[in-house]
N, C-alpha and C positions, 0 to 999 in steps of 0.2 A: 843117523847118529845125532843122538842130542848134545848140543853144546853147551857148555854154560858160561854164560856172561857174569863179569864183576856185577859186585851189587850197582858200583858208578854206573854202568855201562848206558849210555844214550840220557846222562847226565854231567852237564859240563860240571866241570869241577870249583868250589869257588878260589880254589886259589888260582886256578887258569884261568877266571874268568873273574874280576873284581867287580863287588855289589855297586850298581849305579845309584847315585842316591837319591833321593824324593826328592822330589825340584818342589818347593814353596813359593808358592804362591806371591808374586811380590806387595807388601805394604805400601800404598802410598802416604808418602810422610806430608803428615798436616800443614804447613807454613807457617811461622810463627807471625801472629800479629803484632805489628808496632803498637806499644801503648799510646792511648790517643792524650792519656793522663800529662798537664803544663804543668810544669813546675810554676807556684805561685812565687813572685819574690817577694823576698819579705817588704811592708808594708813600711812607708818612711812616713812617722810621726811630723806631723808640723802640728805647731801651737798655736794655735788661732788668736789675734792681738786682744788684750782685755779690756772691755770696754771701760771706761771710768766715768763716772758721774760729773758732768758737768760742773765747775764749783760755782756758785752763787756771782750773778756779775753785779757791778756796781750800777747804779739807774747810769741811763746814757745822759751823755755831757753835752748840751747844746750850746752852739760857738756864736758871737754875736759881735759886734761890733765893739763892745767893752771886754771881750774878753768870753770863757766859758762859764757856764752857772750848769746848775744842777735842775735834776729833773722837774718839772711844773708841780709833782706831789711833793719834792720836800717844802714847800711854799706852806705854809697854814691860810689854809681859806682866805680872802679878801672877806669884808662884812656884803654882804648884799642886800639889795635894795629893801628898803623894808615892805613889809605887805601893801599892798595898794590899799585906802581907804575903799576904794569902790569892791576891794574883794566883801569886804563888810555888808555893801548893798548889792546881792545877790540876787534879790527881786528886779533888779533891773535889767532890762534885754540888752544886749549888745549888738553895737550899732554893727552894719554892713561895711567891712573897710577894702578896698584893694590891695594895701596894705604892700605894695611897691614903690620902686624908685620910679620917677619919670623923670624924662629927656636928663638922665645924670646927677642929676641935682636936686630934685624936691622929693618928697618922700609923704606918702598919704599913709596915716594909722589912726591909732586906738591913741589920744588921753587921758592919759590918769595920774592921780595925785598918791602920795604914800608921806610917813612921818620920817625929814631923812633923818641922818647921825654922821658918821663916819660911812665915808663912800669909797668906791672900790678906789678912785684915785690921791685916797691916803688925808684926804680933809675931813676934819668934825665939823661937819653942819651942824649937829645938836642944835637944838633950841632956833634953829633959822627957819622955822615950817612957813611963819607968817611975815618971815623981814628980805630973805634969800630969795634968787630965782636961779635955783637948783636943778639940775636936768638928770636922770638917768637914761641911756640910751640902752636897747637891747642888745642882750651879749650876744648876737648874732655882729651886728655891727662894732661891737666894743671888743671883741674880742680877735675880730678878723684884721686889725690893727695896730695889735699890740707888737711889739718888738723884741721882746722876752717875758720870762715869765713872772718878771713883776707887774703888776698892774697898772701900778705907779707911775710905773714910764710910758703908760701907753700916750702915744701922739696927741689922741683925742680930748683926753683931760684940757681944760680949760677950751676948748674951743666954742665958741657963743653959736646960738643955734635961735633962728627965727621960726615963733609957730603961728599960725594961722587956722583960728577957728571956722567952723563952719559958716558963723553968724558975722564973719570979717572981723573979727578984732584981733589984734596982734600984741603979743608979748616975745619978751626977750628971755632966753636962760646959758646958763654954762657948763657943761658939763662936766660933773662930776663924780659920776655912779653907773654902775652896770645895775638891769633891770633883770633879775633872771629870769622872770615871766613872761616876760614883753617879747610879741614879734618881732621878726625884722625891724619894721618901719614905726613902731609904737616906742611913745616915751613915758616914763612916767616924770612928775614932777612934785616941784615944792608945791604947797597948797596957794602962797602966794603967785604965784603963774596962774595956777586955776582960777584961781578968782580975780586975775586980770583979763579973760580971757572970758569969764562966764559968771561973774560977780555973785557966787557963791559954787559951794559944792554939791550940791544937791542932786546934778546930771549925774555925777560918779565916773563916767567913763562918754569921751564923746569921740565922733570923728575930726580929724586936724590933719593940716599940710604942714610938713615942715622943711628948713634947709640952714646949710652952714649959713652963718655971717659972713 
């Protein structure tokens, strides 16, 4: 005998039997990265100090024993010594001098004569070339004794100075004048010196010892 089965039959049913549902797959979730981005702070202006120009200074004030004076350029020149006669004779050789101090006190140079005037120590020789016995000493020596920057006041002014020629003869002078040519140890003089000393001028320039009085 044939039987007949529901169409269900050997078919669960789905409402006896609820749909399992599709299992997905799990995502794994990315990690968020910390931004690695510093906040900048804002920037604190400072003004950097503004430089200013110097203003002009006044010459330096040098202090002395009378008090302060002003710098050695506001001074107008002193006259200086006049040309040596012997620059004029140029043909002539110049002697060999040591042209140093020894044992402190004598001093070996160069002779020479010049037409004086007015000398740095504030006297007009004028017209004394043949009557004066005038001395200029070099501003090496005349200047390393000054006391300020007058000239005038330098210590040296009048002090008498013995010279001695090579040939021994000796004259007497004073000083009066800075030499600005002259070496160290070289003077120049009035033409009367010269020609006490070498009884004319004709040598132009000779060797001499000389020393304070």
């Amino acid at each position: 005998m044939e039987i007949d089965w529901p169409n269900e039959c050997g078919h669960a049913s789905e409402s006896f039997y609820p749909a399992i549902p599709t299992a997905k797959p799990p995502v794994a979730e990315t990690p968020k990265v910390a931004s690695t981005q510093v906040e900048t702070p804002h920037s604190v202006l400072t003004h950097a100090p503004v430089m200013h120009d110097n203003p002009s200074l006044p010459p330096a004030q040098y202090a002395t024993q009378n008090g302060p004076f002003s710098d050695p350029s506001a001074y107008p020149p002193h006259p200086e010594a006049s040309v040596s006669g012997y620059s004029q004779r140029e043909q002539s050789p110049e002697p060999q001098s040591t042209n140093q101090k020894v044992d402190g006190d004598v001093y070996f140079g160069n002779l020479t004569y010049y037409d004086v005037g007015v000398g740095a120590c504030g006297q007009d020789s004028t017209g004394q070339d043949d009557t004066g016995n005038i001395v200029a000493l070099s501003k090496i020596l005349f200047d390393a004794a000054r006391i300020d920057t007058n000239p005038n006041n330098n210590p040296l002014c009048g002090r008498t100075i013995t010279i001695k020629g090579s040939n021994g003869k000796i004259s007497h002078g004073t000083v009066l004048d800075r030499c600005e040519g002259c070496k160290m140890s070289d003077i120049d003089v009035s033409r009367k010196i010269f020609k006490e000393i070498w009884g004319s001028l004709d040598e132009g320039r000779t060797d001499i010892q000389w020393w304070y009085s």
